[in-house]
C-alpha positions in Angstrom: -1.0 32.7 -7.3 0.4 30.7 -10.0 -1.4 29.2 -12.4 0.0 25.4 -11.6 -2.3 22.7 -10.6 -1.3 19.3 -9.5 -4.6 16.8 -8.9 -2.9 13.6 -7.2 -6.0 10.8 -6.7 -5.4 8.2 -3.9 -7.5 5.9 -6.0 -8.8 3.4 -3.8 -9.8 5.4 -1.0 -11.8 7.8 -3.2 -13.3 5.0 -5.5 -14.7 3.6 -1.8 -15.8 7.1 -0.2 -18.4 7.5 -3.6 -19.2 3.8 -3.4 -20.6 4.8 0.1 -22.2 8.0 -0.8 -23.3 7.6 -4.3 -23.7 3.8 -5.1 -21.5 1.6 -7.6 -22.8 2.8 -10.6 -21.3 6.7 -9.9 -18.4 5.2 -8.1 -17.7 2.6 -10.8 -17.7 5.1 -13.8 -14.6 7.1 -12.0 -15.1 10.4 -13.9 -11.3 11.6 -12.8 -10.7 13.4 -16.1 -13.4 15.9 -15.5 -13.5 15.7 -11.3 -9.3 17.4 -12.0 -10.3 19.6 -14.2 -14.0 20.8 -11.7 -11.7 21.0 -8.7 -9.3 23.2 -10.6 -11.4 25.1 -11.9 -13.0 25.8 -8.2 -10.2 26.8 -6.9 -8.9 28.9 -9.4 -6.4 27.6 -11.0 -5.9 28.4 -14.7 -4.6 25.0 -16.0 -4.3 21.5 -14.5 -0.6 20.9 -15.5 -0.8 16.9 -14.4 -3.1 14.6 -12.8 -2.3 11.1 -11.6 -4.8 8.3 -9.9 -2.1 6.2 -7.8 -3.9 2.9 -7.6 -3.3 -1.1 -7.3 -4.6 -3.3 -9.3 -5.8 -6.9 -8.2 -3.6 -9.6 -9.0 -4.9 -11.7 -12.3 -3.4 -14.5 -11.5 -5.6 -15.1 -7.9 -8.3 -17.1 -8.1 -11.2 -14.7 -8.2 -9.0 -11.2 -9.0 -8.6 -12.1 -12.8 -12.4 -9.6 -13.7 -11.7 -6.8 -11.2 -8.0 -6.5 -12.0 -9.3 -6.2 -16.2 -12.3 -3.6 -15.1 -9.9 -1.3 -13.6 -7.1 -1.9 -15.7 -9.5 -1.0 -18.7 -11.0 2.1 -16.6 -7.3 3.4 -16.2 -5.9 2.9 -19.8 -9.0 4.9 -20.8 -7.9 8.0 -18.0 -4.3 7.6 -19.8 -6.2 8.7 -23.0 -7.2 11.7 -21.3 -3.7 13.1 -19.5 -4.6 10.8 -16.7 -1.6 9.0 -15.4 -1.9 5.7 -13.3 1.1 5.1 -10.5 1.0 1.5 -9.7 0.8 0.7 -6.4 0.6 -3.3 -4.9 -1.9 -5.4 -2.9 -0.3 -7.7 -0.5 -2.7 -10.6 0.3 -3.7 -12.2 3.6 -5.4 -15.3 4.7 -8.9 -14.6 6.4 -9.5 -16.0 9.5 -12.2 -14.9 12.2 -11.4 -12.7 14.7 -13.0 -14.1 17.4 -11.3 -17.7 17.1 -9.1 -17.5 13.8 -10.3 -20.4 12.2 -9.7 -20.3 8.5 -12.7 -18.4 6.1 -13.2 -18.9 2.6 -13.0 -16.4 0.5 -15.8 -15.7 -1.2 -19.5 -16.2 0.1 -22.4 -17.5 -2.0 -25.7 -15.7 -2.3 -28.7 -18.1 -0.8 -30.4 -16.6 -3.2 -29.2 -16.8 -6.4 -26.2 -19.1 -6.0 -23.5 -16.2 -6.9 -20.0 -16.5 -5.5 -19.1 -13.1 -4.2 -15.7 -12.3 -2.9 -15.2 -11.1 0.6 -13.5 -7.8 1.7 -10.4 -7.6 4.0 -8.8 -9.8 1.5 -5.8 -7.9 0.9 -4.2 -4.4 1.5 -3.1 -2.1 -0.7 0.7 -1.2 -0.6 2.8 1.7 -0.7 0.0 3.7 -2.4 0.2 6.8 0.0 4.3 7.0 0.1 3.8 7.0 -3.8 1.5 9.9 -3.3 3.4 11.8 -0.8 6.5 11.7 -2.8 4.5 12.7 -6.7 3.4 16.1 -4.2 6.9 16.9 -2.7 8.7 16.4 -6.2 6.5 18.6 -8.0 7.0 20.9 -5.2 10.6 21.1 -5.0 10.9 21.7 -8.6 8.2 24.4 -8.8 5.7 22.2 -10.7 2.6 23.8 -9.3 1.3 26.4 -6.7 -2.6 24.7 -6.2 -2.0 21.1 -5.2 -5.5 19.2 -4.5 -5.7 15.6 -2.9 -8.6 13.5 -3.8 -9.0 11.6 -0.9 -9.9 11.9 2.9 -7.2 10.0 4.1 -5.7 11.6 7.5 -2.5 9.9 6.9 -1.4 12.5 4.1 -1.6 15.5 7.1 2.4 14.9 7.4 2.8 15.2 3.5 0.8 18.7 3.5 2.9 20.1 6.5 6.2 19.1 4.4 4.4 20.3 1.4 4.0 23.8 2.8 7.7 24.2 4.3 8.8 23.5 0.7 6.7 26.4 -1.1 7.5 28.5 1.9 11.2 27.8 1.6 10.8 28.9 -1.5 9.2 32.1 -1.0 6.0 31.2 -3.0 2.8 31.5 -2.6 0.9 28.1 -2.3 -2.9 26.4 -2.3 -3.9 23.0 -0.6 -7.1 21.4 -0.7 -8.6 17.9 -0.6 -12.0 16.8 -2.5 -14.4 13.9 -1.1 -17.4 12.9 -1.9 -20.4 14.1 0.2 -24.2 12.7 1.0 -26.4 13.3 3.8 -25.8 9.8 5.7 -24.6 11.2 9.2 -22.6 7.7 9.2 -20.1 8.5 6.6 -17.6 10.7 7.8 -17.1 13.5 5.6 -13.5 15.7 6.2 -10.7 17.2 4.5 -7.0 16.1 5.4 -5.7 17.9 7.9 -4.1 21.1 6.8 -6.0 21.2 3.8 -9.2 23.5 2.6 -11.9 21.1 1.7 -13.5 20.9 -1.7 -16.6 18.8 -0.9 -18.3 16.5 -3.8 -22.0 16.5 -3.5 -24.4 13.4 -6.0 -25.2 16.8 -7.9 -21.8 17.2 -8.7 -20.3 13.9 -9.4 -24.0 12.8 -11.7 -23.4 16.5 -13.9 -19.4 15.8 -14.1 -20.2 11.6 -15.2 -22.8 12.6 -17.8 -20.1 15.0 -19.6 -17.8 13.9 -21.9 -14.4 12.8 -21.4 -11.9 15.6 -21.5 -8.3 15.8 -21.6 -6.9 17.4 -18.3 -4.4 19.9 -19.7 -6.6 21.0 -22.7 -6.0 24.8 -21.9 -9.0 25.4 -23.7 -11.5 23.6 -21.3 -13.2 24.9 -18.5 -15.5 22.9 -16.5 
């Protein structure tokens, strides 16, 4: 096997999967730096030659987007420092309406409690992300780039990518390695599953807790080993 290693992070979906396992604290500090180089290291790769997160950001200039589209943007810029690269992708934005009769909803709702606006979800929908994804995998494939390619996400769209994935390193005549890492819990009402076609690499709150408490590390640093 060669020692190659491409980590590709379908930001949003995984940010969301440890949101639901481990809480937002874990999910919020978005340890990818040292989640590429653990799921590397687990499946034996010698080196983690790149590692992208492709990821939209909110847009600043909606009312309401302006402090989650500066927390992520900060969180990313920081990854960058660490061999981390973020591929944009885009939100498009809807109107809410209710299902039942679609009359026009607001978009936020404010707590009875404490009197906090909070913005409500199906407000938008991320664009282009997984097309981005598919084609950072199949370049790097087609020009021999890596032999270990893992997927952090649990997205089922990406089985297509995989199968085209594996026709390219077996045109090739190389021997290849697909996985995909999620996080885990014991709620038997998250779903928990690999993509299809991939071996899974399962993220437990041990895990992700040991890997946020260590210190940022640059992916390629030859020299690491988680």
């Amino acid at each position: 096997m060669g020692s190659g290693c491409l980590v590709l992070v379908d930001g949003w979906n995984h940010y969301v999967s440890a949101l639901r396992c481990f809480g937002y604290g874990p999910a919020a500090k978005f340890p990818i730096d040292r989640l590429a180089l653990h799921v590397a290291a687990e499946t034996g790769a010698d080196t983690v030659s790149a590692a992208a997160v492709v990821m939209a950001l909110p847009d600043r200039n909606r009312p309401g987007e302006a402090p989650e589209f500066h927390a992520w943007r900060k969180r990313l810029r920081k990854l960058g420092n660490y061999g981390v690269r973020h591929e944009r992708a885009r939100f498009s934005y809807h109107p809410l309406a209710c299902t039942q009769c679609s009359t026009s909803l607001e978009r936020s709702v404010t707590c009875g409690n404490c009197g906090t606006p909070n913005a409500t979800a199906g407000r938008r929908k991320e664009k282009g992300a997984d097309i981005r994804l598919a084609s950072l995998a199949l370049r790097g494939a087609w020009q021999q780039e890596y032999s270990t390619l893992i997927v952090l996400s649990q997205d089922s769209d990406f089985g297509p990518m995989v199968q085209e994935v594996k026709k390219v390193h077996q045109s090739q005549g190389r021997r290849y390695a697909l996985y995909s890492a999620f996080p885990t819990c014991a709620r038997t009402d998250h779903e928990h599953r690999p993509i299809p076609g991939t071996r899974e690499l399962p993220l437990d709150p041990g895990v992700y807790s040991a890997l946020i408490d260590r210190p940022s590390t640059h992916v390629t640093d030859r020299s690491t080993v988680l």
